[in-house]
N, C-alpha and C positions, 0 to 999 in steps of 0.2 A: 559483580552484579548479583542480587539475591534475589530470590522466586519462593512463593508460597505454593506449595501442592494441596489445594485441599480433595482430600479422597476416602472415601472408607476402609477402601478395600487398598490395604497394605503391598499387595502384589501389584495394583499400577501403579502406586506410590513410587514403588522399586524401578518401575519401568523407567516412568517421569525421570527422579533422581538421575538413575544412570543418563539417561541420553541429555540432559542437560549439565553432568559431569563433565561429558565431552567439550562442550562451550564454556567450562570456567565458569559456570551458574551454581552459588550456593543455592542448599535447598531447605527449607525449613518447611516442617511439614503439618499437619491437619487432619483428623478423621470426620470432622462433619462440620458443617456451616458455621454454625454457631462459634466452635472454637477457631474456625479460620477468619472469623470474623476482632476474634480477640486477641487472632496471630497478628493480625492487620496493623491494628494501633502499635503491636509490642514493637516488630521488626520491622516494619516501613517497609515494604519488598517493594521492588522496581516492576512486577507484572504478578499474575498469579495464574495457578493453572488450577481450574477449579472444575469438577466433575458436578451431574447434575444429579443424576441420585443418589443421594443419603439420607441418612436420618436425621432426626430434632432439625435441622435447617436444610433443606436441599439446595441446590446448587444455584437455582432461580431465585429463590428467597432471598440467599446470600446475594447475589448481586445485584439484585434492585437493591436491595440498603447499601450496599457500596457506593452504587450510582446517586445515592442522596447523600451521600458524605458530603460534606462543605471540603475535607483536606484533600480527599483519595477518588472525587466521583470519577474521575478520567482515567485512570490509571488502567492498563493495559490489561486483560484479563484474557483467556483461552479455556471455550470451556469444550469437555471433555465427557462422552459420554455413550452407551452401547444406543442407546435408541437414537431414531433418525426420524421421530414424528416431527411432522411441519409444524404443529402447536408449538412444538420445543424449541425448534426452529426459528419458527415467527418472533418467539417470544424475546429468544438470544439476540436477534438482531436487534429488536426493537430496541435492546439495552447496549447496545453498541459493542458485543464484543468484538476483540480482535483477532479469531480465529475460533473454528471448532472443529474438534477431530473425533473420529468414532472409535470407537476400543470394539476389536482389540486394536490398541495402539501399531501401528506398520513404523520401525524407525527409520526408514529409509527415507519415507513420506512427511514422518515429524519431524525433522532435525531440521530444513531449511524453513520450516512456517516457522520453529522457534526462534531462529537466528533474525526472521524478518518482525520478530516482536518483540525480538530485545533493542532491534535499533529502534520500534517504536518506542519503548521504554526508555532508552536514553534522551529520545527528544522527551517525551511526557517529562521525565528529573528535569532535564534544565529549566521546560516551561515553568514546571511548579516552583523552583529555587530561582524566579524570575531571569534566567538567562535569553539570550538574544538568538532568536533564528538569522539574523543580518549578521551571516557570518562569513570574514572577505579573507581571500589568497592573495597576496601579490607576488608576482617573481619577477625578479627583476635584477641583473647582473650588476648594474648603477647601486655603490650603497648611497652614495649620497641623494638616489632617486628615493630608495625607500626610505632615507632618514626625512627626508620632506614630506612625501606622501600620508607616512604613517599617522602624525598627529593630528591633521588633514581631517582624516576619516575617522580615527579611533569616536569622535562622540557620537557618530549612526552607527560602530560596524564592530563587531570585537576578529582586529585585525591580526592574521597571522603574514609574515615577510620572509622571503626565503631570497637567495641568491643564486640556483642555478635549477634545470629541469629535473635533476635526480632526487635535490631535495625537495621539491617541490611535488613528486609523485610519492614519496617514503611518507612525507606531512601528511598528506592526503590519505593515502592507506590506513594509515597507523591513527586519525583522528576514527573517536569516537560517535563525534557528530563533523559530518562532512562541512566541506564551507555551501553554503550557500551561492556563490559568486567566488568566480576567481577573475584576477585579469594576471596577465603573461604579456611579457614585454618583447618587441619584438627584436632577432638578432640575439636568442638566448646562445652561449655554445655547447659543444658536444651534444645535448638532444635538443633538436629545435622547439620553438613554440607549437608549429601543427603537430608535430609526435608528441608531444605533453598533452595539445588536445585530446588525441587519440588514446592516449594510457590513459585520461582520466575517464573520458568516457568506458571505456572497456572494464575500468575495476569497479565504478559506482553500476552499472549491469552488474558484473561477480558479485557484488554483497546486497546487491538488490536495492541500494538506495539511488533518490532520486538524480542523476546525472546536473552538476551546477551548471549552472549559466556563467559561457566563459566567455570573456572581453577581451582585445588586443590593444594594448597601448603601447604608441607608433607615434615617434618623430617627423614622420610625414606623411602625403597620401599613402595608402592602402592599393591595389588591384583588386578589382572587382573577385576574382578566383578566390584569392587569399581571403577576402574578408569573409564571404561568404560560409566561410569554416566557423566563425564568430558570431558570438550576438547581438555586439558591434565594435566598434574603432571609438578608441578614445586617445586625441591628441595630448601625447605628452607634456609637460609646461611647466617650469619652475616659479610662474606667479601665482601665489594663492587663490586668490579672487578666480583668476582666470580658469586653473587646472579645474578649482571644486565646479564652476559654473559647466564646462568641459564634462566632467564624470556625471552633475545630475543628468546634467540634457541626452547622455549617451545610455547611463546606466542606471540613473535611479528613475527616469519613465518607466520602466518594466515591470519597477517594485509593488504596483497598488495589483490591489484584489485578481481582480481579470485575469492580469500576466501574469502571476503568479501560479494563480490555478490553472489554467492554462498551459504553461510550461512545466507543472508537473502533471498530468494528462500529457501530455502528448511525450514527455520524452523516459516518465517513471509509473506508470500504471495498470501498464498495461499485465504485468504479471498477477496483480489484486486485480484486475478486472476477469481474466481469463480464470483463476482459484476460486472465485465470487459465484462465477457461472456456471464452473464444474460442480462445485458441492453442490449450490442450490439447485443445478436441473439434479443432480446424483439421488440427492437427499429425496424431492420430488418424486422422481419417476423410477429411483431404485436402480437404475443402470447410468453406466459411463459416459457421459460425452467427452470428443477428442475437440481439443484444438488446433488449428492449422498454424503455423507459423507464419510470420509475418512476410515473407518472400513466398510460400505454399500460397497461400490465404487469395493473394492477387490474383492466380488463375482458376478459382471458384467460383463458379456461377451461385451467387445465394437466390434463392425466389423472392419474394418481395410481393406486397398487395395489403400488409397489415404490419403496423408500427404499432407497437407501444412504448409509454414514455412515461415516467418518473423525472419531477423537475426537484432539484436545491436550489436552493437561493440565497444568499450572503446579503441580509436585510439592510443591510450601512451602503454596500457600496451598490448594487443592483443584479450582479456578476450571479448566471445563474448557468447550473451541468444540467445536462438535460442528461440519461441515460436513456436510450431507446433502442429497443428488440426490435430487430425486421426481419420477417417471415412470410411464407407464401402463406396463402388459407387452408390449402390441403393439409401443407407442414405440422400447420397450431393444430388443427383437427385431431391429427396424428399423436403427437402430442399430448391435446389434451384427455382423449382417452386412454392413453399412458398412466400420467396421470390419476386421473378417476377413477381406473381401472374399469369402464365399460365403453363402450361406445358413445360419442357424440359428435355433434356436430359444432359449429363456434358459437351459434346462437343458445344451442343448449350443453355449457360448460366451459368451452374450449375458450371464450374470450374472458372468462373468469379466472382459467389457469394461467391465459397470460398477463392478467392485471396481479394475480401472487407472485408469479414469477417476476417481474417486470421491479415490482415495488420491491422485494426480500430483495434482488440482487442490488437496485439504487440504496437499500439499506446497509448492506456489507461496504457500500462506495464509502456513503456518508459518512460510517464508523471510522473506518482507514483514515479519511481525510481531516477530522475532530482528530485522531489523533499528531494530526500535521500541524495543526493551529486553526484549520477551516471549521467553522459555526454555521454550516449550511441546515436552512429549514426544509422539510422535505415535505413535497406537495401529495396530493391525491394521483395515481397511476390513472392516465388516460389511453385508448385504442381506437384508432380508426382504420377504417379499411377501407377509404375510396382512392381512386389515383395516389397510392402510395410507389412510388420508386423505389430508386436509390438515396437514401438521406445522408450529405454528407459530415461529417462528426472529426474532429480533432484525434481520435482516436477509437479503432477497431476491428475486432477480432472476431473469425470465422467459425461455425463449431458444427462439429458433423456429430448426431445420434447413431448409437447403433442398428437402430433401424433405417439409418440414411437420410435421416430428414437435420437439414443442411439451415444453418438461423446465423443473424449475426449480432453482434452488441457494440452499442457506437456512448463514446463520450463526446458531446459536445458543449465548449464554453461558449456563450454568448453574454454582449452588454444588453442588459434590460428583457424583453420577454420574447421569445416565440411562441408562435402556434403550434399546431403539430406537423405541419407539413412543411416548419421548416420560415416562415415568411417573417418577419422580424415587425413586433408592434413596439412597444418603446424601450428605452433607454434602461504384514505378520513374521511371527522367529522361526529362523532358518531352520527345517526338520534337522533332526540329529543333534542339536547344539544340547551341549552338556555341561554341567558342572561336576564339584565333587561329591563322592557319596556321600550323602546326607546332609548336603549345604542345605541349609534353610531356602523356604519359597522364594527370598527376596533375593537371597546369589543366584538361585536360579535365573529368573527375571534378568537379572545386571547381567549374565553372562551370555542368553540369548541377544539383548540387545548387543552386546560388542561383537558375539558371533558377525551378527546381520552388517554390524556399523563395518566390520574390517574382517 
């Protein structure tokens, strides 16, 4: 994998490099826009890490002309920068990058947002080299199951077949881009079908991608227990006709827009949603928000009495994410003179900061998910505050200010539109780290960072 560093200043240059050494990321590098612009065309890089001040082209120049490329607009970008004004902010997101980090660079902090943008970079290559996100496991101990099967599916699915659960978790690790779908046959030996479920889910959490959608295919009924492990049972069959009519009715109904977005919300996003909230209240209000974890989160009382909500929408099929902030009023008050920096009330500010907030974070969603293959449009941030509850969402997470004031953020998919209330209308380097006397600024740099890394 190769990566574009564009940056002025040669000492973060150094930084970058190293800590994406560590990942097996070439680096080719840049001192200002304009030539990172003409690095672009030379070396094709799979993502870029692109800094916003510099000279003859700054960082924002450079990739609004990226984003109008006809070959490269999508292409995975991470921009990089010591200021933290909201202008710069607003601005990055509206071009969709895929991460921003502030210098001084912390590599303890950068080295997983980088790993989570090379596997967007991977998907971004195959999309652009026209490859298939319908990408299917089989496992299955029968070869003669998979020698039937296989030619079956190969014209919707670029099919990979394995024959027992070990190799079927080593496949899966070791793939670049995960499968999309697996199915697992049931009666596998030595690791059963439900522990293969469970390793796969467990290692697509460890690299941060989205967990597939795993099917059982089964010579006969299922138990209700069992099945319920799955996303569903697919009767085995040796008649063609029969078997494919079998796998759409079980597994390709899932496949349109809706369930798709949907099952990735609900079982892979939550970590971009949680990093989405932290920078942009951070960036905002200058201090930390924590997140609670997902077993934490349940015994938090959030306040509630004011929702706001940023709608996408997938204009083909109807399928739209709502993103919506739920807060008490005192809370947003709080908040928004955080924010502001002086005192207000919600009428004067405080429901302004949460129409920036509300939109900047559905705009970091949007970005993520364009890079998935989703072309969601993104509506105008709306807030209300009457009889607002609890709003329930497909996915969300709790977050406590250092001042205590306690908010939450909810994804939810829906077919065609809601209201707001929910009613459905239609369809840094370790002190002390050292190098040799008189290495250059840049071993300096590389030898902090591996201080930190190890």
């Amino acid at each position: 994998m190769k990566a574009l560093v564009v940056d002025n200043d040669r000492i973060s240059r150094a930084v970058i490099k190293r800590l994406l050494s560590h990942l097996n990321v070439e680096v080719v590098e840049a001192d200002n826009g304009l030539t990172g612009l003409q690095q672009l065309e030379l070396v094709d890089p799979d993502f870029l890490v692109l800094d916003i001040e510099m000279p003859i082209l700054n960082g924002l120049e450079a990739l609004s002309a990226i984003r109008q490329s006809p070959q490269r607009a999508d292409v995975p970008v991470i921009c990089v920068s010591a200021s933290s004004s909201k202008e710069n902010v607003t601005r990055m997101l509206g071009l969709g990058v895929a991460d921003y980090i502030l210098k001084p660079i912390n590599p303890v902090d950068a080295l997983p947002r980088f790993k989570n943008v090379m596997l967007r970079s991977t998907q971004w290559r195959q999309r652009r080299e026209g490859g298939t996100f319908n990408t299917l496991l089989i496992v299955d101990a029968d070869p003669n199951f998979l020698a039937f099967v296989r030619p079956l599916l190969e014209q919707e699915f670029d099919v990979t077949d394995v024959s027992s659960s070990t190799q079927a978790a080593v496949r899966f690790q070791d793939s670049a881009v995960k499968p999309s779908l697996v199915c697992v046959a049931e009666g596998l030996p030595l690791i059963s079908e439900d522990v293969l479920v469970d390793v796969i889910r467990k290692m697509s959490i460890q690299d941060g991608s989205t967990p597939p959608q795993i099917f059982l295919l089964s010579n006969s009924d299922v138990d209700a227990e069992k099945a319920v492990r799955y996303a569903g049972v697919v009767r085995k069959s040796f008649v063609p006709e029969q078997f494919l009519e079998e796998f759409r009715r079980v597994v390709l109904r899932d496949q349109n827009t809706f369930e798709k977005l949907r099952h990735l919300v609900r079982e892979g996003l939550r970590k971009e949603l949680v990093t989405a909230t932290q920078q942009t209240m951070g960036v905002m209000m200058g201090k930390e928000v924590t997140a609670f974890g997902e077993e934490d989160q349940k015994g938090v009382e959030c306040p509630t009495g004011v929702c706001a909500r940023v709608t996408l929408r997938d204009a083909e099929s109807g399928t739209t994410l709502h993103t919506e902030l739920v807060i008490g009023r005192a809370q947003a008050e709080k908040i928004g003179s955080q924010v502001l920096r002086r005192e207000s009330t919600f009428e004067d500010g405080g429901s302004e900061v949460l129409y920036e907030l509300v939109n900047t974070i559905a705009g970091r969603i949007r970005a993520g998910l364009h890079s998935r293959g989703f072309d969601l449009k993104m509506g105008l941030p709306e807030v209300v505050t009457e009889e607002v509850g609890e709003v329930p969402s497909d996915l969300t997470a709790v977050f406590r200010c250092l001042e205590g004031e306690v908010f939450s953020l909810g994804l939810r998919v829906v077919k065609g539109e809601l209201d707001l209330l929910g009613e459905a209308q239609s369809a840094k380097p370790a002190s002390g780290a050292t190098a040799p006397a008189g290495a250059p600024a840049e071993a300096v740099a590389a030898q902090a960072v591996d201080d930190v890394l190890f």
